[in-house]
LOTOR-591287 format. One record per residue (C-alpha): x, y, z; residue number from 1. Coordinates in Angstrom, 2 decimals. Example, Ala and Ser with C-alpha at 12.3 -4.5 7.8 and 13.67 -1.06 7.14 Angstrom:
2
+---------+---------+---------+-----+
|       x |       y |       z | seq |
+---------+---------+---------+-----+
|   12.30 |   -4.50 |    7.80 |   1 |
|   13.67 |   -1.06 |    7.14 |   2 |
+---------+---------+---------+-----+
end
This chain:
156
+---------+---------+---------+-----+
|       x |       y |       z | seq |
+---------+---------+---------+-----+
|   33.52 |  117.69 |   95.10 |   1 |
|   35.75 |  119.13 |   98.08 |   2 |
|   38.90 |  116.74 |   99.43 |   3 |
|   38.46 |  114.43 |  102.89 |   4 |
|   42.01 |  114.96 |  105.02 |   5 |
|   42.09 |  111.99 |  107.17 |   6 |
|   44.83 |  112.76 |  109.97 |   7 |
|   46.54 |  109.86 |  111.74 |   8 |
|   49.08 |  109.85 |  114.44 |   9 |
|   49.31 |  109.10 |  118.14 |  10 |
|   47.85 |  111.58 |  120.40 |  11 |
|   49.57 |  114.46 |  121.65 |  12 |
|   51.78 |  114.40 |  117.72 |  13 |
|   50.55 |  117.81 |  116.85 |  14 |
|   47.83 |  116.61 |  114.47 |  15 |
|   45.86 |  119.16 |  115.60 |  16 |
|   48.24 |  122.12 |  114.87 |  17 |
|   49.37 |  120.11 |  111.27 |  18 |
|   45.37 |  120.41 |  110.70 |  19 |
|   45.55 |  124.10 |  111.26 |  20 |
|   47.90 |  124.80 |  109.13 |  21 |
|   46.34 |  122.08 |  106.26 |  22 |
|   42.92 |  124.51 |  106.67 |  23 |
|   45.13 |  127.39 |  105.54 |  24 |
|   46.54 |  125.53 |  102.63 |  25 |
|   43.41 |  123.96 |  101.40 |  26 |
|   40.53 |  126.20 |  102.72 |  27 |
|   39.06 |  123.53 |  104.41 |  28 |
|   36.77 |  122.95 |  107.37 |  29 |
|   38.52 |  121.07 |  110.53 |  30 |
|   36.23 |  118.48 |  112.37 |  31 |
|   37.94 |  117.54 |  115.16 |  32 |
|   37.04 |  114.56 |  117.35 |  33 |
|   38.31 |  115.91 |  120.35 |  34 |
|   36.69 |  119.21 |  120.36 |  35 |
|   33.23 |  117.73 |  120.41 |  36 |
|   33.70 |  115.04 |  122.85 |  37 |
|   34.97 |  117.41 |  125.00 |  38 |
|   32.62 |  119.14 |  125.03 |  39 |
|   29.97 |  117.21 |  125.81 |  40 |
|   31.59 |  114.04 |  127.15 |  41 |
|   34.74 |  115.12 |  129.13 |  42 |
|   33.26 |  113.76 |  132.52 |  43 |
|   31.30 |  110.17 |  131.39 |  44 |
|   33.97 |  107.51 |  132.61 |  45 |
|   32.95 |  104.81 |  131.20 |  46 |
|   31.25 |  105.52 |  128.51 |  47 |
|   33.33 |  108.07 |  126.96 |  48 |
|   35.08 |  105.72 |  124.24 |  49 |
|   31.32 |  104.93 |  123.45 |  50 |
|   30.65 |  108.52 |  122.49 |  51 |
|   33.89 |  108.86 |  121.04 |  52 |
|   32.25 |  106.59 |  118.66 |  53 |
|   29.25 |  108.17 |  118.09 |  54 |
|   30.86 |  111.70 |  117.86 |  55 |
|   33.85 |  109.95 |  114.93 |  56 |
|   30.54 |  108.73 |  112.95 |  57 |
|   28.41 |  111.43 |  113.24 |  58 |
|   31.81 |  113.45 |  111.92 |  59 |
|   32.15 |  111.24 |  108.92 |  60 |
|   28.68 |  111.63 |  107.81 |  61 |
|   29.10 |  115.28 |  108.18 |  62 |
|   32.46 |  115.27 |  106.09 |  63 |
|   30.82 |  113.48 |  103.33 |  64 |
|   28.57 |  115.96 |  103.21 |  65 |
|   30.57 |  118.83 |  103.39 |  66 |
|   32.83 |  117.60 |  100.91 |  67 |
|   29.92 |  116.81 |   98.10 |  68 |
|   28.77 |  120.27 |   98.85 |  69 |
|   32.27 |  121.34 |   97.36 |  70 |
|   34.53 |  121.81 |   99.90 |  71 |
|   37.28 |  120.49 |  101.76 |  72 |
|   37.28 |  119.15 |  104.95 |  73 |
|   39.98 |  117.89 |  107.61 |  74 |
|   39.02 |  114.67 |  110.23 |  75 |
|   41.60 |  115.65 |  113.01 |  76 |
|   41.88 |  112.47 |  115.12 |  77 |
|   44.21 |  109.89 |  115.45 |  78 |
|   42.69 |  107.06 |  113.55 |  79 |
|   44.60 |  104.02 |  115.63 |  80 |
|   44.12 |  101.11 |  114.35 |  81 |
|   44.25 |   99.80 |  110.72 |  82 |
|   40.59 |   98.87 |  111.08 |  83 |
|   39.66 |  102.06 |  112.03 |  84 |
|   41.46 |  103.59 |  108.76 |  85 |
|   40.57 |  100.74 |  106.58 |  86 |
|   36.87 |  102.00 |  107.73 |  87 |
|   37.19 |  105.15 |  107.26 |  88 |
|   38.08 |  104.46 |  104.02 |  89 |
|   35.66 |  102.35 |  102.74 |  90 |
|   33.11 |  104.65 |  104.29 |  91 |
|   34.33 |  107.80 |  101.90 |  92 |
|   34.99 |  105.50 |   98.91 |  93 |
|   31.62 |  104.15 |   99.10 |  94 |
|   30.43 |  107.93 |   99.01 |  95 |
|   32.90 |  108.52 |   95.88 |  96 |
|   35.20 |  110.36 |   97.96 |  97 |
|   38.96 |  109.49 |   97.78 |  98 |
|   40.68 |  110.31 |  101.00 |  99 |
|   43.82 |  112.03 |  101.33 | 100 |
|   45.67 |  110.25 |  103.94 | 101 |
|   48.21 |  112.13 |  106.50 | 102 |
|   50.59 |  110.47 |  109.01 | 103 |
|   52.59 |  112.18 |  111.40 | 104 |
|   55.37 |  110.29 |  112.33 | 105 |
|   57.21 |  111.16 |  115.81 | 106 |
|   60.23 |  109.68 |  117.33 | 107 |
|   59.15 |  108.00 |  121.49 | 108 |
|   62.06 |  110.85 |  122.74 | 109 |
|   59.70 |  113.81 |  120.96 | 110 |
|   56.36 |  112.24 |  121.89 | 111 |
|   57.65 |  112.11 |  125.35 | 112 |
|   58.69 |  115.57 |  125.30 | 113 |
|   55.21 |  116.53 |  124.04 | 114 |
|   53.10 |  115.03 |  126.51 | 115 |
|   54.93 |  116.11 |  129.16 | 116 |
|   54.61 |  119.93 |  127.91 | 117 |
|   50.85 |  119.69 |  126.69 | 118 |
|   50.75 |  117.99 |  130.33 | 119 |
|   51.47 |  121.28 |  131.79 | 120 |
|   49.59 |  123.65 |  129.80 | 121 |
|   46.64 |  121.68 |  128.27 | 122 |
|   44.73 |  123.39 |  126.22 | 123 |
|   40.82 |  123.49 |  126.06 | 124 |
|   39.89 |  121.05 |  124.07 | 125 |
|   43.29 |  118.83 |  124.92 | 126 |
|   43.24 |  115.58 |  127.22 | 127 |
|   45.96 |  115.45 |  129.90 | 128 |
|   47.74 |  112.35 |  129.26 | 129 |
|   48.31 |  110.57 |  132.20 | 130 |
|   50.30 |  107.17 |  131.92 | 131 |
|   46.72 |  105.13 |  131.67 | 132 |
|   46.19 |  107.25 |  128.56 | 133 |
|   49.83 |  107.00 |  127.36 | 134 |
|   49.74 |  103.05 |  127.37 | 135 |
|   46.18 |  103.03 |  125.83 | 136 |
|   48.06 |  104.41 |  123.17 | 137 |
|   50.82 |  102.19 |  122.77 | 138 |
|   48.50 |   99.04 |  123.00 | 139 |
|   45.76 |  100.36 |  120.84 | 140 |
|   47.95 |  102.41 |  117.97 | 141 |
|   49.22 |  100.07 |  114.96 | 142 |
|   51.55 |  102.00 |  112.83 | 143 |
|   50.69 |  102.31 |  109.23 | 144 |
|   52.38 |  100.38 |  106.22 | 145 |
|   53.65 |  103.23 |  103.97 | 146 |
|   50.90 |  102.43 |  101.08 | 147 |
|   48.12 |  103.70 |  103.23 | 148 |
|   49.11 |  106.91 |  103.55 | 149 |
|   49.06 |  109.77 |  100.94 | 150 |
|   51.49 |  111.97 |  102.65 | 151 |
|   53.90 |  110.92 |  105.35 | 152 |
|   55.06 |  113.62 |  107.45 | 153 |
|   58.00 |  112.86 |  109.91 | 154 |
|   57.46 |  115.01 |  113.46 | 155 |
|   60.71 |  116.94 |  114.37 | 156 |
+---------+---------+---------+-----+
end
């Protein structure tokens, strides 16, 4: 049985770049979020938290998958809210999969500074992050308590 990575952190943290490097380490397959809604849903409005959705379960089941096939696999997205990870969680478990959590932790001052450089040079698969996007963030993200996380990495 291959490992589950579950990355969490606010956007625009450098989870994608901590997943990079995690893929080296472990020899695992990245399944990023991002990549595949932009992909197909960059332009639908309204409905693009919908197929967020879709694309994050779709992901899952294919992580499950991946990792009973024997090998390791990284979700890179933010997972927000406690529900969300409390989810996620259940979902592997229930698979007999025990996630490895990751948190990366980032002062406001460096988050600012981030945004405001990925703001300039997005890259393809990155969302500019305008202030809507910015205080979706802040109302939407709830911190996790230090016992749901395997390995707590502090940004900076």
């Amino acid at each position: 049985m291959g490992n589950v990575f579950l990355i969490c952190g606010k956007i625009c943290t450098g989870k994608s770049t901590y997943a990079k490097k995690l893929a080296e380490e472990k020899s695992a397959v990245i399944l990023s979020a991002d990549e595949v809604t932009t992909l197909f849903a960059r332009d639908l409005g309204d409905r693009h938290d919908e197929i967020a959705l879709r694309v994050r379960q779709y992901l899952m089941e294919k992580a499950a998958q991946i990792a009973r096939c024997g090998c390791s696999v990284i979700l890179d997205w933010g997972f927000w809210t406690r529900e969300m990870r409390r989810d996620a969680d259940a979902f592997f478990r229930s698979r007999g999969i025990d996630p490895i959590w990751h948190y990366l932790d980032i002062s406001d001052a460096l988050w600012a500074e981030r945004i405001a450089r990925r703001n300039l040079h997005p890259g393809q698969a990155d969302y500019v992050v305008d202030e809507g996007l910015r205080q979706k963030c802040l109302q939407l993200f709830e911190p996790p308590q230090r016992d749901e996380i395997d390995v707590w990495h502090t940004v900076g």
